[in-house]
Backbone bond lengths (Angstrom), bond angles and torsions (degrees), N, CA, C in turn:
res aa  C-N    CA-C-N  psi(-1)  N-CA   C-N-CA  omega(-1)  CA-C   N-CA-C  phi
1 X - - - 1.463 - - 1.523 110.82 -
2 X 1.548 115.22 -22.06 1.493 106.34 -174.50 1.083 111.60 -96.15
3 X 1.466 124.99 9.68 1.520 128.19 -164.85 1.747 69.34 -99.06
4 X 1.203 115.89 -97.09 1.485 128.39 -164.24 1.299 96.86 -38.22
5 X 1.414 149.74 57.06 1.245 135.09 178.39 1.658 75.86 -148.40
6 X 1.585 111.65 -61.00 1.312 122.68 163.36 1.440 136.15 -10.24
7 X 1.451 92.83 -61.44 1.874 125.85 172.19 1.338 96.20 -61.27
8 X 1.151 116.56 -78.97 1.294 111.39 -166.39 1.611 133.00 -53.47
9 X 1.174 98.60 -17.00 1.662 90.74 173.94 1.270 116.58 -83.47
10 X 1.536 105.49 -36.78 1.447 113.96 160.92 0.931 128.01 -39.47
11 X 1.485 124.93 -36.36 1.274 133.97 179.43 1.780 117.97 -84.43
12 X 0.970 112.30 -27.01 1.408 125.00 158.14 1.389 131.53 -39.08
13 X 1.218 109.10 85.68 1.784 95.14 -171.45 1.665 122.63 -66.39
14 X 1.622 94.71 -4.29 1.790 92.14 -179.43 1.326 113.17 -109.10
15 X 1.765 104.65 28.60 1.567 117.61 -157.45 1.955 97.53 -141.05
16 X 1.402 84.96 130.01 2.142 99.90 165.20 1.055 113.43 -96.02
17 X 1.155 126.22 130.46 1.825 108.72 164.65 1.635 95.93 -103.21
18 X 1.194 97.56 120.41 1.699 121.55 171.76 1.853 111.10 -49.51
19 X 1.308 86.84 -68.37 2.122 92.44 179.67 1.628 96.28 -177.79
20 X 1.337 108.75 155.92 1.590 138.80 -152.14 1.654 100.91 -99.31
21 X 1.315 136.75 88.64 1.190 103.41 -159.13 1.989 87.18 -112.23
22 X 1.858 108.12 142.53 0.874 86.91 -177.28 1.748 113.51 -124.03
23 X 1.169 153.53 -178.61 1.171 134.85 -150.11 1.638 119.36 -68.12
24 X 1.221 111.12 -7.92 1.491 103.99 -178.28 1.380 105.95 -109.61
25 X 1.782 123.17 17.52 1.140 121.58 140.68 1.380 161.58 -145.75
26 X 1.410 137.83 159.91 1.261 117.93 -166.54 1.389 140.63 -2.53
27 X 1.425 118.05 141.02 1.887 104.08 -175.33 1.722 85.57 -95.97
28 X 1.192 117.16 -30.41 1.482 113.14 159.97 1.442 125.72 1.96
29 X 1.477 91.63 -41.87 1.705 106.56 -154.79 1.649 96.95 -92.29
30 X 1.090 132.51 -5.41 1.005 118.97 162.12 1.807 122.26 -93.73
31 X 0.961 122.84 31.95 1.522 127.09 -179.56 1.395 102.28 -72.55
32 X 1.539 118.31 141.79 1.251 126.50 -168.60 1.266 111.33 62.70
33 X 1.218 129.67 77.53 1.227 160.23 -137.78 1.185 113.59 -153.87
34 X 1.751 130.89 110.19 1.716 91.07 164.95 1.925 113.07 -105.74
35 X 1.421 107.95 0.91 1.111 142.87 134.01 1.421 169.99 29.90
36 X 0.616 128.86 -58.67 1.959 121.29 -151.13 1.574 101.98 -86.58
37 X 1.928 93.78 139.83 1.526 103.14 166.95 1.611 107.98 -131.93
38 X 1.262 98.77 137.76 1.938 107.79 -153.77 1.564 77.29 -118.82
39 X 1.592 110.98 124.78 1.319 122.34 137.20 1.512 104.84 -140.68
40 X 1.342 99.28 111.47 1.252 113.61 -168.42 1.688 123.35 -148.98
41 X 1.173 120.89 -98.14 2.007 101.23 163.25 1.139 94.62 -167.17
42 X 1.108 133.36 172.59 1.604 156.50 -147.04 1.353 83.50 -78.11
43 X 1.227 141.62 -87.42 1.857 141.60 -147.23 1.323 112.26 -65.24
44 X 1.467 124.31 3.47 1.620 112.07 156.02 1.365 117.39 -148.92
45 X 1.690 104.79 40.08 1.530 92.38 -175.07 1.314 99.46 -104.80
46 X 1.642 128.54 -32.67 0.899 110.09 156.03 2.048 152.12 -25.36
47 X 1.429 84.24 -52.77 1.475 112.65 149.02 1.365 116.79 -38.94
48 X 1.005 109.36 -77.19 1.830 116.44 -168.70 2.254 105.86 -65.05
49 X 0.981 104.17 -23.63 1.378 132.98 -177.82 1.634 92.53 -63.16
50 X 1.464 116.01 -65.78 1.559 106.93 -149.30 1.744 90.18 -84.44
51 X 1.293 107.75 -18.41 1.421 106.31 -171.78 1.568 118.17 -57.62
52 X 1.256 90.55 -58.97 1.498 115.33 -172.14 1.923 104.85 -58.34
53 X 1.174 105.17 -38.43 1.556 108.30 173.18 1.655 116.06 -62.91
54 X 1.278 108.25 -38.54 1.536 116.29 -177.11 1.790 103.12 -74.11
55 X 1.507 117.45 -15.63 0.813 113.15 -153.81 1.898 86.73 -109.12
56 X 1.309 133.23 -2.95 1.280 115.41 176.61 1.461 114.89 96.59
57 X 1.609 109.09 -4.03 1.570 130.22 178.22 1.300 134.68 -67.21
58 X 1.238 146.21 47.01 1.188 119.89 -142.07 1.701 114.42 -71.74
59 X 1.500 109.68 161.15 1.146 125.69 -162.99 1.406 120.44 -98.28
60 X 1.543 102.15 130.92 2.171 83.00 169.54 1.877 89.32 -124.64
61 X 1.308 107.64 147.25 1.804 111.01 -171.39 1.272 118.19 -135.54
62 X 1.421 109.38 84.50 1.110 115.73 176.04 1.558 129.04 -46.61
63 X 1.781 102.19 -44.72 1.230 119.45 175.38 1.095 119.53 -23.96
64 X 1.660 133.40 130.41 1.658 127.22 152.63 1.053 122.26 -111.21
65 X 1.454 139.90 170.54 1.131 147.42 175.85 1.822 87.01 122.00
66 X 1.281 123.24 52.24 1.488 116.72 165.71 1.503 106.51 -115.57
67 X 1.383 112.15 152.93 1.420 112.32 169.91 1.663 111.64 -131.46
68 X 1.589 117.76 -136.17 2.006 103.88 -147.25 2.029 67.75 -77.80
69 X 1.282 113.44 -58.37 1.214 121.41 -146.92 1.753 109.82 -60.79
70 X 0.877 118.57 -26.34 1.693 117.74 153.11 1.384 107.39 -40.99
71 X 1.733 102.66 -71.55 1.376 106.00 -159.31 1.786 110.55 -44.94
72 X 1.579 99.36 -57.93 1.332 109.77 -174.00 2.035 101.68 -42.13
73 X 0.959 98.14 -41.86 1.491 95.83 -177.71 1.665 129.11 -49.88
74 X 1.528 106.00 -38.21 1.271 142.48 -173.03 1.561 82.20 -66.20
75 X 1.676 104.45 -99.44 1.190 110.91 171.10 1.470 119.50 19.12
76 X 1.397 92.49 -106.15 1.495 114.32 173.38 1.647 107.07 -26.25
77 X 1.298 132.96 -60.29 1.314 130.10 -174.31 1.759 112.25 -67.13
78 X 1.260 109.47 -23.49 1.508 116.67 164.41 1.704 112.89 -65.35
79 X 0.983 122.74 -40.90 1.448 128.78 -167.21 1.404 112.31 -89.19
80 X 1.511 109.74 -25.02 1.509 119.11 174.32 1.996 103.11 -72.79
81 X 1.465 106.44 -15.46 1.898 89.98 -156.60 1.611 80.67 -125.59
82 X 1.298 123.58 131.85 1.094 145.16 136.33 1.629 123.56 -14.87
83 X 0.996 112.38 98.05 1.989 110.66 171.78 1.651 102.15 74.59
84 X 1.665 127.40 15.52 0.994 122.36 179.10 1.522 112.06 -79.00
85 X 1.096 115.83 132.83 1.854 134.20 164.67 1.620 134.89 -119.67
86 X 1.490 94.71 103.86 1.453 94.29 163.24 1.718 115.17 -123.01
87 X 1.182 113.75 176.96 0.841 110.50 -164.11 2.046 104.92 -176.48
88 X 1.652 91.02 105.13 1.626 112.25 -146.25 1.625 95.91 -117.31
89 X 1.684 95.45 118.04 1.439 101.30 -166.14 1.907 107.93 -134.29
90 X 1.352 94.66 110.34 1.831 104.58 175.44 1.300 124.40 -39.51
91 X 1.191 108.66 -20.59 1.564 132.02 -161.02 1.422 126.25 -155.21
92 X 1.529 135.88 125.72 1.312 120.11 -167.18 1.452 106.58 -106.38
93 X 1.975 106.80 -23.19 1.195 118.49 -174.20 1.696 126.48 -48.00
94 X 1.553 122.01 128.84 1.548 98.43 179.71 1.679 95.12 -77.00
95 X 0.938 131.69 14.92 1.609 116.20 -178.42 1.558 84.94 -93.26
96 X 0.919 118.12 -83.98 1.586 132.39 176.72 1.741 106.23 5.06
97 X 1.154 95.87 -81.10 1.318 140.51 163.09 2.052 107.64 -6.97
98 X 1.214 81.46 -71.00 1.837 124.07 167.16 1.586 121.07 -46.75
99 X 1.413 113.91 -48.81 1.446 153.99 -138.96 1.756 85.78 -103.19
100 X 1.200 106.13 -76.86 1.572 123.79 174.39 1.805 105.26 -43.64
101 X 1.258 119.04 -79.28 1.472 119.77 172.19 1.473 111.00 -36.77
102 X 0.835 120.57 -65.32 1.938 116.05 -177.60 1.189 131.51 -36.78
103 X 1.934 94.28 -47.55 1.403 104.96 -168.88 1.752 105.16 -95.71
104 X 1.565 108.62 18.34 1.475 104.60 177.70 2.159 87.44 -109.24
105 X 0.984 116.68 -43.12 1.375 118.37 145.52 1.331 131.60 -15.63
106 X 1.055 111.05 -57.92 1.855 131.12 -171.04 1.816 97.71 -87.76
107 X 1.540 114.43 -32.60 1.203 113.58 -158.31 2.121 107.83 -46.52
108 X 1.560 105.19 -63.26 1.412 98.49 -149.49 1.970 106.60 -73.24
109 X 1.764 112.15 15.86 1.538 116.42 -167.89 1.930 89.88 -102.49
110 X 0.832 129.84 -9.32 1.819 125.03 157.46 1.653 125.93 -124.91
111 X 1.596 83.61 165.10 1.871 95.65 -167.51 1.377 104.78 -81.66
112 X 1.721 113.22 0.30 1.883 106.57 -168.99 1.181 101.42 -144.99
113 X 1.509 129.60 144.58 1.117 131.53 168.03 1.522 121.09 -168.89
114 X 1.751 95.58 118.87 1.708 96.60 -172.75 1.297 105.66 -120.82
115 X 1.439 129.19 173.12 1.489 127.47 -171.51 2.043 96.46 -149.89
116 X 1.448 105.68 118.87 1.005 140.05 165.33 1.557 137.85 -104.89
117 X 1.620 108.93 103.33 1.392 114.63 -148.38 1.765 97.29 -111.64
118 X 1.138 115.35 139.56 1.168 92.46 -175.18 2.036 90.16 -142.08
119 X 1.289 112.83 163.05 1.706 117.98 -149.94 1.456 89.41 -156.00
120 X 1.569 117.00 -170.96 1.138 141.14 -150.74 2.034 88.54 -121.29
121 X 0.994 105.05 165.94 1.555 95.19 178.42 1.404 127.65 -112.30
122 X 1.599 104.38 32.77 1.244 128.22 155.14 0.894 134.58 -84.95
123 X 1.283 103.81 -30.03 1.856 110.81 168.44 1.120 132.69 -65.25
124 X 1.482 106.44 128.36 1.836 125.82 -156.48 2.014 90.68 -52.14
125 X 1.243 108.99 -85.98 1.232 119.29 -154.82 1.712 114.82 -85.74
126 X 1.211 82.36 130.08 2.029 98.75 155.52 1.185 138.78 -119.00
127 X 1.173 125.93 124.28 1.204 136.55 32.35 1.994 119.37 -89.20
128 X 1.170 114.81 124.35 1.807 89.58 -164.44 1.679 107.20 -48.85
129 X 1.146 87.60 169.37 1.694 95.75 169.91 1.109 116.20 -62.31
130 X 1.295 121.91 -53.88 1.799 117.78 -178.24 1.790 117.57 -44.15
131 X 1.841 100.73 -25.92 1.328 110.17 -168.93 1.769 102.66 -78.70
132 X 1.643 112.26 -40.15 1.604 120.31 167.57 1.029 110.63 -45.95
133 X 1.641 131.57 -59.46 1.474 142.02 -146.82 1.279 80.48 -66.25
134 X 1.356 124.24 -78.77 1.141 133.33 -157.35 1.686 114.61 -41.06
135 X 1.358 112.20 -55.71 1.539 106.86 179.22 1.619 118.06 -62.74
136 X 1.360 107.84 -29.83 1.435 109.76 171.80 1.989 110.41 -70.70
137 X 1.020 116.50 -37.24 1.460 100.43 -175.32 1.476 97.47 -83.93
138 X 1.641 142.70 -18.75 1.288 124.20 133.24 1.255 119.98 -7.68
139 X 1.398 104.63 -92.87 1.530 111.09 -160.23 1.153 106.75 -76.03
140 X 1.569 155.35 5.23 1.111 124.55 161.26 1.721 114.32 -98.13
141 X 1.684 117.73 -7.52 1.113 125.68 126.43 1.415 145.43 -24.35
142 X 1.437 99.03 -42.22 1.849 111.16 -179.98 1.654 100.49 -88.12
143 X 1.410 99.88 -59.47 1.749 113.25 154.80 1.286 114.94 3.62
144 X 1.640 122.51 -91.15 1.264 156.40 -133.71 1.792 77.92 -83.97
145 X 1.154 118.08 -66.48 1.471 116.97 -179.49 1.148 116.76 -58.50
146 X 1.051 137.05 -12.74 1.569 130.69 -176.18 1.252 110.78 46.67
147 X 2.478 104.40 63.28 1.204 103.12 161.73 1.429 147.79 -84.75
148 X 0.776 133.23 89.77 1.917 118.39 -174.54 1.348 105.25 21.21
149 X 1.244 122.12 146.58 1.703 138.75 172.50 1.600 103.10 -78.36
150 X 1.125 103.50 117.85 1.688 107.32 -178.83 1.386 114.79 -44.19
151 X 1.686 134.79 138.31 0.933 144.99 -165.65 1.512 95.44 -81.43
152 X 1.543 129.64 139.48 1.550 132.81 173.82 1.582 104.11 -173.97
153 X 1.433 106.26 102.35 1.887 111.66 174.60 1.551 116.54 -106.07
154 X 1.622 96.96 53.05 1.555 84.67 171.17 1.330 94.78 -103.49
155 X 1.392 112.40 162.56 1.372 123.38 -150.15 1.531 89.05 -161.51
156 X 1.275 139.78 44.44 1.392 141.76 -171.65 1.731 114.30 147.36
157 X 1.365 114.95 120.72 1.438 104.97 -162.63 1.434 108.97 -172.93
158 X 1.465 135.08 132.55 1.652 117.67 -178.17 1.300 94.97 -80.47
159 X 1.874 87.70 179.00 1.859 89.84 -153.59 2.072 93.36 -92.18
160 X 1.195 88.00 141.67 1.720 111.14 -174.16 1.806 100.49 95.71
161 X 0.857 122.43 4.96 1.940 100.63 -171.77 1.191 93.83 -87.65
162 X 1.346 145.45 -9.76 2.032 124.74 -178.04 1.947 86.01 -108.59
163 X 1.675 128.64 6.19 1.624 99.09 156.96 1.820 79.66 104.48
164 X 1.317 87.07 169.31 1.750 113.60 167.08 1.390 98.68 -81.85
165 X 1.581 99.58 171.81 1.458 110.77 -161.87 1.315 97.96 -128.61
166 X 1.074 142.29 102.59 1.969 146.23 179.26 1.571 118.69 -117.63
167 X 1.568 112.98 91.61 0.961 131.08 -153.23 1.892 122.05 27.58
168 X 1.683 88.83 51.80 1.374 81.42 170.12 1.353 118.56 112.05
169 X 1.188 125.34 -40.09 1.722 163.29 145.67 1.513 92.18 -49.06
170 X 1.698 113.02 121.07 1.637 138.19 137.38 1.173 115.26 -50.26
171 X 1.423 127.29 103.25 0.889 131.59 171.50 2.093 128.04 -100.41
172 X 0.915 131.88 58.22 1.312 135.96 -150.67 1.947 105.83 -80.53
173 X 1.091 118.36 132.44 1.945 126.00 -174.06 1.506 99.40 -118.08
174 X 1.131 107.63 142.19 1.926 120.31 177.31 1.338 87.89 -125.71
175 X 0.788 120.11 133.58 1.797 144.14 163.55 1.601 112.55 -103.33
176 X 1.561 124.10 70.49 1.494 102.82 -173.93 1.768 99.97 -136.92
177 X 1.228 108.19 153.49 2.096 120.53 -167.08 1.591 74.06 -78.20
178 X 1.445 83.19 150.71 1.594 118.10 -178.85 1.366 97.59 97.03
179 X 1.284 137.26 -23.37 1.867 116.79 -169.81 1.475 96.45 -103.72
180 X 1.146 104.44 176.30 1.504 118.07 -150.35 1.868 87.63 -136.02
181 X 1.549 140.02 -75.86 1.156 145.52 -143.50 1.704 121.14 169.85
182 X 1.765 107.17 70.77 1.971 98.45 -161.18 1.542 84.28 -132.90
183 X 1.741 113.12 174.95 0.987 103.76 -174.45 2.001 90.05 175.02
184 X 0.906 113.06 117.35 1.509 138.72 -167.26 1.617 109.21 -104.74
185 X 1.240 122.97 128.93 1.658 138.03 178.37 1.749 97.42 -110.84
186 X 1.585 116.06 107.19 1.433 89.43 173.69 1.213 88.41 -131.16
187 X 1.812 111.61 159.19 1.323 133.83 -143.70 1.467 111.78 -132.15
188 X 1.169 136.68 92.77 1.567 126.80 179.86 1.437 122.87 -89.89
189 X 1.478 121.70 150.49 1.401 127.73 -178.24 1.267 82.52 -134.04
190 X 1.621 122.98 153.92 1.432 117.49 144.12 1.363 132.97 -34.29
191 X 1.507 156.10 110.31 1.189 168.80 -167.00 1.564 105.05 73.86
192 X 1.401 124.14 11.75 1.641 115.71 -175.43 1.539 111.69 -145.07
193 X 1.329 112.67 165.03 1.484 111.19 -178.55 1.648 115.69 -157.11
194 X 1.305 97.15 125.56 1.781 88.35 -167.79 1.730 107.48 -88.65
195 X 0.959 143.70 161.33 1.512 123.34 148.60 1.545 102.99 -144.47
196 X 1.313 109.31 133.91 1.591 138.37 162.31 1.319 126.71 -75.50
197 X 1.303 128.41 106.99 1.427 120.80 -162.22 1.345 109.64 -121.98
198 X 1.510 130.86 115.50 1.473 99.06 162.08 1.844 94.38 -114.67
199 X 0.797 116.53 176.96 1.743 147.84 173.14 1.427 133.16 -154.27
200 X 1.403 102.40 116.40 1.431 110.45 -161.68 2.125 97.49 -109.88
201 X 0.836 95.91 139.14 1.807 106.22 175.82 1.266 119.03 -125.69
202 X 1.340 112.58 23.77 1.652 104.79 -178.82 1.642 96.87 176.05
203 X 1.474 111.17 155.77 1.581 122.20 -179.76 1.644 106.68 -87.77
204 X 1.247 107.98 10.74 1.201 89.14 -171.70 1.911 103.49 -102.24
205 X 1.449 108.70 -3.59 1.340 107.36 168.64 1.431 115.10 -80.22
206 X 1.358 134.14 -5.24 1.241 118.31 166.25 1.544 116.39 -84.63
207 X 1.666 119.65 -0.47 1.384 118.12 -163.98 1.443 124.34 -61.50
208 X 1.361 104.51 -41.26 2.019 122.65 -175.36 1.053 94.78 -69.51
209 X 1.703 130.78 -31.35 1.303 103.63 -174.96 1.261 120.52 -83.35
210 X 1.500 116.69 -25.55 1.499 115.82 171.79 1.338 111.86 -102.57
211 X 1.111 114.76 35.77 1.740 125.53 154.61 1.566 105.72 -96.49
212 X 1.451 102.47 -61.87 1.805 119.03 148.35 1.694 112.42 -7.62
213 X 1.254 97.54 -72.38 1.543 109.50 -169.31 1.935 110.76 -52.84
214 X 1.393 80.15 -54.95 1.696 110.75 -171.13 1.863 103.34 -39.09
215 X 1.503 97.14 -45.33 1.637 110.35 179.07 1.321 121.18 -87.86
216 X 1.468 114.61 -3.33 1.611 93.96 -164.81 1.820 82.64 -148.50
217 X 1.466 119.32 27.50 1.496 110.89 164.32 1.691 115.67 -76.89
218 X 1.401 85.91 -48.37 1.748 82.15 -178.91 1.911 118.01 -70.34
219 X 0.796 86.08 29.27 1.720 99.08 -178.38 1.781 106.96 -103.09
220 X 1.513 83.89 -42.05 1.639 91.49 -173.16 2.059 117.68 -67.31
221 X 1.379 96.43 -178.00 1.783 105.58 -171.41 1.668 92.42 -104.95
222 X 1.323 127.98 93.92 1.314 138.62 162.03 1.529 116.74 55.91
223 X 1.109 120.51 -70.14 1.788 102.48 -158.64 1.820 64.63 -126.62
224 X 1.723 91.23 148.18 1.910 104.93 163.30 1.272 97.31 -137.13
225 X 1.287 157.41 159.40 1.390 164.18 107.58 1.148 103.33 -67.42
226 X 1.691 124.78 131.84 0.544 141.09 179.70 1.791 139.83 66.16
227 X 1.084 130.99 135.73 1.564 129.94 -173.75 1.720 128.62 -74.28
228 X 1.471 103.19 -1.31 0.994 130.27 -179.32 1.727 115.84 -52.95
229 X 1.456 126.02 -41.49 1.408 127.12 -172.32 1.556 77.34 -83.70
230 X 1.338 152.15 -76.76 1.248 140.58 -155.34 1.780 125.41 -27.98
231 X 1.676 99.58 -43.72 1.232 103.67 -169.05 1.637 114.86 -64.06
């Protein structure tokens, strides 16, 4: 992803690429920056995160595997630095993007709703982030409506077969070669069933959005989750 993140700025005629930094070196190397895009893994993005803020950098973060207490962390380092910007997104895809909005949309009109993400079996973390985001703007969707508590009588079960649990929201991950990045919202009513699909086959659909980001972060008011106000 950081090579093709690489390409693309290069390719950008309204875009510099400062310097290439790659995991076995310094974030150092990005000083004089106006800048930084981290796709990289949970155990040093944080790191490169508070750096780049102290440093006047603003941030775009592809990285996932964050939760409330990251954010709050971020946060906090945003509010401590003057004119600092990041702006930390689960997903770059506008389908994604799309996929997520709908099915927080669709959420409070059924009695059932599970979300099934399924990836390549390289990927560090489960449930992906896009699959979290998603169950959380679920439930504070169902929330806001004051929907009924989803109907579920299992009462006996090995441990993982009903999925992760994200505020409440089934969350279930397939890890299998041949997939690339898909992930389905399906919705039950008695006699009906909605399902939300997006499917991604290549890195190069997350690019516009974090080219997107790249141009219109320093625009934003300190910490953003997500690419969503941009579009």
């Amino acid at each position: 992803m950081g090579s093709q993140v690489v390409a693309a700025i290069e390719a950008a005629p309204d875009l510099e690429l400062h310097v290439a930094i790659d995991a076995a070196d310094p974030i150092e190397a990005a000083s004089g920056a106006d800048v930084a895009v981290d796709f990289t893994v949970p155990t040093v993005v944080m790191g490169h995160i508070e750096w780049c803020v102290r440093q006047g950098i603003a941030v775009v973060v592809g990285t996932t595997g964050f939760d409330e207490k990251r954010y709050e962390q971020v946060r906090g380092w945003v509010e401590s630095a003057s004119g600092a910007r990041v702006l930390i997104a689960s997903n770059f895809s506008v389908a994604a993007v799309l996929m997520m909005r709908f099915a927080a949309q669709a959420a409070p009109y059924f009695e059932s709703v599970e979300v099934i993400e399924l990836h390549h079996p390289r990927k560090l973390d489960a449930p992906s982030g896009t699959a979290v985001t998603t169950a959380k703007a679920i439930a504070a969707a169902r929330a806001a409506a004051a929907t009924p508590v989803m109907p579920d009588a299992t009462a006996t079960q090995l441990e993982g077969a009903r999925g992760a649990t994200v505020d409440g929201v089934r969350v279930h991950s397939v890890r299998l070669q041949g997939l690339f990045a898909h992930q389905e919202v399906v919705f039950g009513n008695p006699g009906e069933m909605l399902t939300i699909r997006d499917d991604g086959f290549d890195r190069a659909s997350y690019l516009p959005g974090v080219l997107l980001a790249v141009r219109r972060v320093l625009e934003l008011p300190g910490f953003t989750l997500g690419i969503d106000t941009l579009l």
